[in-house]
C-alpha positions as CSV (number, residue, x, y, z in Angstrom):
1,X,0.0,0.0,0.0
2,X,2.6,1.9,0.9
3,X,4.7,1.2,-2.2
4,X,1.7,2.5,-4.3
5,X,1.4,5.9,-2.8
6,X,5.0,6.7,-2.8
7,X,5.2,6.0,-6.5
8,X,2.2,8.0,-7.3
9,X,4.0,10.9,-5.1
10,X,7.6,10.3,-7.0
11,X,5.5,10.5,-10.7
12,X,3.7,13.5,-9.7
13,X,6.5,15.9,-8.3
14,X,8.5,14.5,-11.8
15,X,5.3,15.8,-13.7
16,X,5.2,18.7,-11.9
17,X,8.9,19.6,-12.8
18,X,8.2,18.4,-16.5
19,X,5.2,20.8,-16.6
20,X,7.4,23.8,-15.1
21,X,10.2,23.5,-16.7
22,X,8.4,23.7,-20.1
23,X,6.5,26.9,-18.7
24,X,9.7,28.3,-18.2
25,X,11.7,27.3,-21.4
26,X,8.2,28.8,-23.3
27,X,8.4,31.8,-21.3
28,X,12.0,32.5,-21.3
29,X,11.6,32.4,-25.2
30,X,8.3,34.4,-25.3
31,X,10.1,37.6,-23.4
32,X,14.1,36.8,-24.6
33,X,12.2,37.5,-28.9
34,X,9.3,39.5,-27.5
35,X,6.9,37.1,-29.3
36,X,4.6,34.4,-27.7
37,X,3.5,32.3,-31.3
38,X,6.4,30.6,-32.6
39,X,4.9,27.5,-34.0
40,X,1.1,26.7,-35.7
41,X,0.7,24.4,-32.2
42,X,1.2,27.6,-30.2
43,X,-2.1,29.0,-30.8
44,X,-3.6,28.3,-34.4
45,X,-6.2,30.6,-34.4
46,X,-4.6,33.5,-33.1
47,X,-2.0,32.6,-35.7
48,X,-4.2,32.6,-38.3
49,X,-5.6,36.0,-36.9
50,X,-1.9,37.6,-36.9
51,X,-1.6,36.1,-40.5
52,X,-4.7,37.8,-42.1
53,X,-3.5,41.3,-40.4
54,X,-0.4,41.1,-41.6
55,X,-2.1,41.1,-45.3
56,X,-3.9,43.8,-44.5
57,X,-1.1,45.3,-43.8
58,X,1.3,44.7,-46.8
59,X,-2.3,46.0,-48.8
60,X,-2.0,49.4,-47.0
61,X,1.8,50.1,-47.5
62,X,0.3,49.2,-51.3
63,X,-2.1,51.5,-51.5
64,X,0.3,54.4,-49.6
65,X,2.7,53.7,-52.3
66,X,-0.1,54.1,-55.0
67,X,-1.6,57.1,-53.2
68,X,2.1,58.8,-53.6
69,X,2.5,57.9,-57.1
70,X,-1.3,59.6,-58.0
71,X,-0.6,62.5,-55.6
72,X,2.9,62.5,-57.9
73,X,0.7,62.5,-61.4
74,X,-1.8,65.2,-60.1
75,X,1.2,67.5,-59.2
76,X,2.7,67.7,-61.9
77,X,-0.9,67.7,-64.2
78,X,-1.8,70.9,-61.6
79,X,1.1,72.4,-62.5
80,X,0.9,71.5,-66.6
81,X,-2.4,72.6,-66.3
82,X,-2.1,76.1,-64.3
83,X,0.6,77.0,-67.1
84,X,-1.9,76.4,-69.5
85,X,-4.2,78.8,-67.5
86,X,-1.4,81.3,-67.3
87,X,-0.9,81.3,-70.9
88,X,-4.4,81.6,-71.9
89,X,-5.0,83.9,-69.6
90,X,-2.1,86.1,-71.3
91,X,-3.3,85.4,-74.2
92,X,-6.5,86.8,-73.4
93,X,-5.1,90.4,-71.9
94,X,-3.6,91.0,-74.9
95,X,-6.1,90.1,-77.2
96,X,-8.2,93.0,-74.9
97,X,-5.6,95.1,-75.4
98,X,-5.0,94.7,-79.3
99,X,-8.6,95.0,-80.0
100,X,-7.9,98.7,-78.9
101,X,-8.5,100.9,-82.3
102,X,-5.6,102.8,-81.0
103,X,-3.1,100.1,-81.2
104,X,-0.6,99.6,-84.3
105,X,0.6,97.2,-86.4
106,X,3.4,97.1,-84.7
107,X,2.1,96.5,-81.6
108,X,0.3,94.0,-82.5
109,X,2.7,92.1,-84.8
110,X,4.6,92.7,-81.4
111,X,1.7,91.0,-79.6
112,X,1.5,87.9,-82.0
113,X,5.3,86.8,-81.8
114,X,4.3,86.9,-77.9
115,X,1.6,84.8,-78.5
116,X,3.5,82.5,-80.5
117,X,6.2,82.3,-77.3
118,X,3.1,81.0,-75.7
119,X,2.0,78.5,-77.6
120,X,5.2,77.3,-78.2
121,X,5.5,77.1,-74.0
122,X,2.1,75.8,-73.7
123,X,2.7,72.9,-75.9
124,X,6.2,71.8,-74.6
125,X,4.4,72.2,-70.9
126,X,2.1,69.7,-72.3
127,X,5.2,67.3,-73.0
128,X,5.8,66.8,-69.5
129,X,6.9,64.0,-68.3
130,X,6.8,61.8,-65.0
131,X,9.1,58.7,-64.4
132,X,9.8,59.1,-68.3
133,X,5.5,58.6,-69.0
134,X,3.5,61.7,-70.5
135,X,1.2,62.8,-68.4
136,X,-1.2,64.0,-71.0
137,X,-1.1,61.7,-73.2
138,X,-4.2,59.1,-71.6
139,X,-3.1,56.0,-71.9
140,X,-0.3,56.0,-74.6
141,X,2.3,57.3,-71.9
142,X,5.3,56.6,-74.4
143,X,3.7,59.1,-77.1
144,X,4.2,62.8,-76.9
145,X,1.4,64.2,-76.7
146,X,1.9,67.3,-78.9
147,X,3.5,68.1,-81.8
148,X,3.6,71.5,-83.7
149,X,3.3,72.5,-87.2
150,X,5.5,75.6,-88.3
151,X,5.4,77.8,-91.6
152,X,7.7,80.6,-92.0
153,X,8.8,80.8,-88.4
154,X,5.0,80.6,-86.9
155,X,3.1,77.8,-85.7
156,X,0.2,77.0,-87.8
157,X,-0.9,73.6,-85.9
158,X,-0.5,71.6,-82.8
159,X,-1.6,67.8,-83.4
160,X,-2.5,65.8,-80.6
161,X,-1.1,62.1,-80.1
162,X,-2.6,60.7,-77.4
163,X,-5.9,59.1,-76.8
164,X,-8.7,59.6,-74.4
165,X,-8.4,57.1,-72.2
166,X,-8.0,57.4,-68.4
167,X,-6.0,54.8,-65.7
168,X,-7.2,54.2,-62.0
169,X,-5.0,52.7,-59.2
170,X,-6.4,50.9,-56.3
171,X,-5.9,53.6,-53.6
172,X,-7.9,51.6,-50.8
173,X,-9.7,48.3,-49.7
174,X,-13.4,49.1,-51.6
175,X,-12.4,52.4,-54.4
176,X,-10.1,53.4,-56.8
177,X,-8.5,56.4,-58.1
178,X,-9.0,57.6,-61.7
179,X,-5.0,59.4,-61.6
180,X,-4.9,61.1,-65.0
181,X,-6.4,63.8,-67.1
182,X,-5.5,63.4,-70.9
183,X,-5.0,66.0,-73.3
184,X,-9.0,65.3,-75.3
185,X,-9.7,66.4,-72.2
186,X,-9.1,69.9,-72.9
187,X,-8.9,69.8,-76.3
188,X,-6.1,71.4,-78.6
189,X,-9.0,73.0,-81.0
190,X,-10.0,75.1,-77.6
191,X,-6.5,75.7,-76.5
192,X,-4.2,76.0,-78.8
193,X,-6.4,76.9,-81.9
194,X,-7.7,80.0,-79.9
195,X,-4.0,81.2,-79.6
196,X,-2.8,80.5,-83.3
197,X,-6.2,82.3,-83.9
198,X,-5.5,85.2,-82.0
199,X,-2.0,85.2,-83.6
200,X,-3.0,84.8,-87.1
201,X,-5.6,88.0,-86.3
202,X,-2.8,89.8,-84.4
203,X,-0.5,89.4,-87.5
204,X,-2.9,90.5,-90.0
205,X,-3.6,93.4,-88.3
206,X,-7.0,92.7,-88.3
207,X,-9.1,94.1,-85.1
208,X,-12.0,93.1,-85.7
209,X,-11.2,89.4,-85.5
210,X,-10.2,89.8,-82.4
211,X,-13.1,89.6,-80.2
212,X,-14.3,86.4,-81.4
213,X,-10.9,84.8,-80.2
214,X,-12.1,86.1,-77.0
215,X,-14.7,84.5,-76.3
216,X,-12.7,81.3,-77.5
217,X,-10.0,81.5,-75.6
218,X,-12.6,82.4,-72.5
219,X,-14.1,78.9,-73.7
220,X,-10.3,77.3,-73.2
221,X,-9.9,78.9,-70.0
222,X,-13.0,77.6,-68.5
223,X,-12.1,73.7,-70.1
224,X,-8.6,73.7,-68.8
225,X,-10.4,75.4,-65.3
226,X,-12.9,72.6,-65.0
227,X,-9.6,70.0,-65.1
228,X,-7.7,72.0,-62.4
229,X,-11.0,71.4,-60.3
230,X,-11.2,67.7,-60.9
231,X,-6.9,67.4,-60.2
232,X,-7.9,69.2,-56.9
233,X,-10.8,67.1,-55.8
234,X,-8.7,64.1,-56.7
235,X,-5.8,65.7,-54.4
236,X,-8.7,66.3,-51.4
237,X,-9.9,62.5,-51.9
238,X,-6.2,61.1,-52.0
239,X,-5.3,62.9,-48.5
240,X,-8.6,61.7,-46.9
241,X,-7.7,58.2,-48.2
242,X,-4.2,58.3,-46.9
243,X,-5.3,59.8,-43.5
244,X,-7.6,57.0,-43.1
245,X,-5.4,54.1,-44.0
246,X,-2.7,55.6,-41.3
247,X,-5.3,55.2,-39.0
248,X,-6.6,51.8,-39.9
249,X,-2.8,50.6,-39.9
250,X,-2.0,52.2,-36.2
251,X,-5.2,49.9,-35.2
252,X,-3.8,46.8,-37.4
253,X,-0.7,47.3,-35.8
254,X,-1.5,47.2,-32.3
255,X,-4.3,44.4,-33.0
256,X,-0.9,42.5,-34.4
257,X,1.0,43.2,-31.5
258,X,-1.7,42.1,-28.9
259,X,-2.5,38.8,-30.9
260,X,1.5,37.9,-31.1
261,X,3.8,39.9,-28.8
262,X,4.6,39.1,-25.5
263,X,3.3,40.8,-22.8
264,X,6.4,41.2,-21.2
265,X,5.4,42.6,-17.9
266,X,3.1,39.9,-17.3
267,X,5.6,37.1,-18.9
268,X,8.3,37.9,-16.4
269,X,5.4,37.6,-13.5
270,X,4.0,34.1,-14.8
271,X,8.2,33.7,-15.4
272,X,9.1,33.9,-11.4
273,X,5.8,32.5,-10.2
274,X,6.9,29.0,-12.3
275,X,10.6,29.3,-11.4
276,X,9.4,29.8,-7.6
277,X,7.3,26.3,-8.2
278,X,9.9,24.5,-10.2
279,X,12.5,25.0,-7.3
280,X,10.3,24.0,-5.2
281,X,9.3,20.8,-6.7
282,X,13.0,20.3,-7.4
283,X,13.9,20.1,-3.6
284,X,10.9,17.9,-2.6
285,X,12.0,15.4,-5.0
286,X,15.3,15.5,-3.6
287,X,13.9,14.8,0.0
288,X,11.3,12.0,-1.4
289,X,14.5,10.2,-3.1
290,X,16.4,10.3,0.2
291,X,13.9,8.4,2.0
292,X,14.2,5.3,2.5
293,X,11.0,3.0,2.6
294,X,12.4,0.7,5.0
295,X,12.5,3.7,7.8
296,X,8.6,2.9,7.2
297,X,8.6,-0.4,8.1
């Protein structure tokens, strides 16, 4: 009888110190890498649960890097397209100022080589490119966009190569972003024709044709205004966007860290409490191996 209780006692203190020391060994490794799932046994679900947040993650840094690409592409179209403003807008005072009955030849032969500067800006403006890709261009990003047409020193035509097709980037879990304005957009015949127009009028010395490039070139001033409004909006949308995925990744982030990462105040707690136990059991096995069972007889 006796024999049977003093084996049960000898197989529990040796399960005992079993069960410890593995407490401590997992422990020891939880605080000593800061992480408390190193194996699929560990804990599959929450495994599983760090797994899934850790796409979500990799699909934000994505859709950050996208968001700075667009943000890239609407810079530089805001600034193609405010030049285009600028230019018209010249264009515009001086056709005001050349409709004047007071105003020469001169002045306005003056005014026409002027407005050929322009048009010659405004179409090598529209020939800008990002990362080696027009951005005007729609979809053909290897074709530049504009091309002019010359005769005796003057432009007399600027061609459009492009299409008018637009590209989106995913920018977030559930919506795209539609990045690019292309040059049918804001058509050449509104744009450019107004200016070679106004230039041809200017050159001729003909006044009176003056006004009706006015009212053209106020048509090409609202088009190309209409676009700036649509890059900005775009702009507006891609900050909320990237605002909202910093927020959503500080949340994945710490959701990650409390479904992996060792709690290391608590760790080093449950740590001293097992050590405490495994000495413990260590010396009572000692003292149940010393005995003797014939002392008991």
């Amino acid at each position: 009888m006796y024999r049977v209780s003093f084996n049960n006692t000898y197989d529990r203190l040796l399960q005992q110190i079993n069960n410890g020391k593995y407490h401590i060994d997992r422990l020891t490794d939880d605080i000593s890498s800061g992480r408390k799932i190193h194996t699929l046994s560990d804990d599959p679900v929450a495994l599983n649960d760090s797994l899934s947040i850790k796409r979500s993650l990799s699909s934000i840094e994505q859709f950050k890097k996208n968001i700075g690409f667009a943000k890239d592409w609407l810079a530089e179209t805001e600034t193609v397209l405010t030049q285009m403003n600028n230019g018209l807008t010249r264009g515009r005072e001086l056709a005001v100022q050349m409709a004047n009955v007071t105003e020469t030849a001169e002045t306005r032969e003056a005014a026409a080589e002027e407005v050929d500067q322009i048009i010659r800006h405004l179409v090598a403006m529209g020939n800008t490119t990002l990362n080696n890709r027009y951005i005007l261009s729609g979809q053909l990003t290897s074709t530049a966009p504009y091309t002019i047409t010359e005769s005796g020193g003057l432009v007399t035509a600027v061609t459009y190569h492009g299409d008018g097709n637009h590209f989106s980037i995913p920018t977030n879990f559930d919506s795209n972003t539609e990045v690019n304005i292309a040059g049918s957009d804001i058509p050449g015949s509104d744009v450019f024709n107004s200016l070679i127009n106004l230039r041809t009028a200017l050159s001729n010395n003909q006044p009176d044709q003056v006004p009706t490039q006015i009212g053209n070139l106020d048509t090409a001033l609202q088009k190309v205004n209409t676009q700036i409004g649509k890059v900005g909006s775009r702009m507006n949308s891609l900050e909320a966007k990237e605002s909202a995925l910093e927020s959503i990744g500080i949340d994945k982030q710490t959701l990650l860290s409390d479904t992996v990462d060792t709690d290391i105040a608590s760790a080093i707690s449950d740590l001293n409490k097992y050590q405490t136990a495994f000495e413990a059991s260590l010396k009572l096995l000692s003292t149940v191996k010393d005995l003797n069972i014939m002392n008991y007889i």
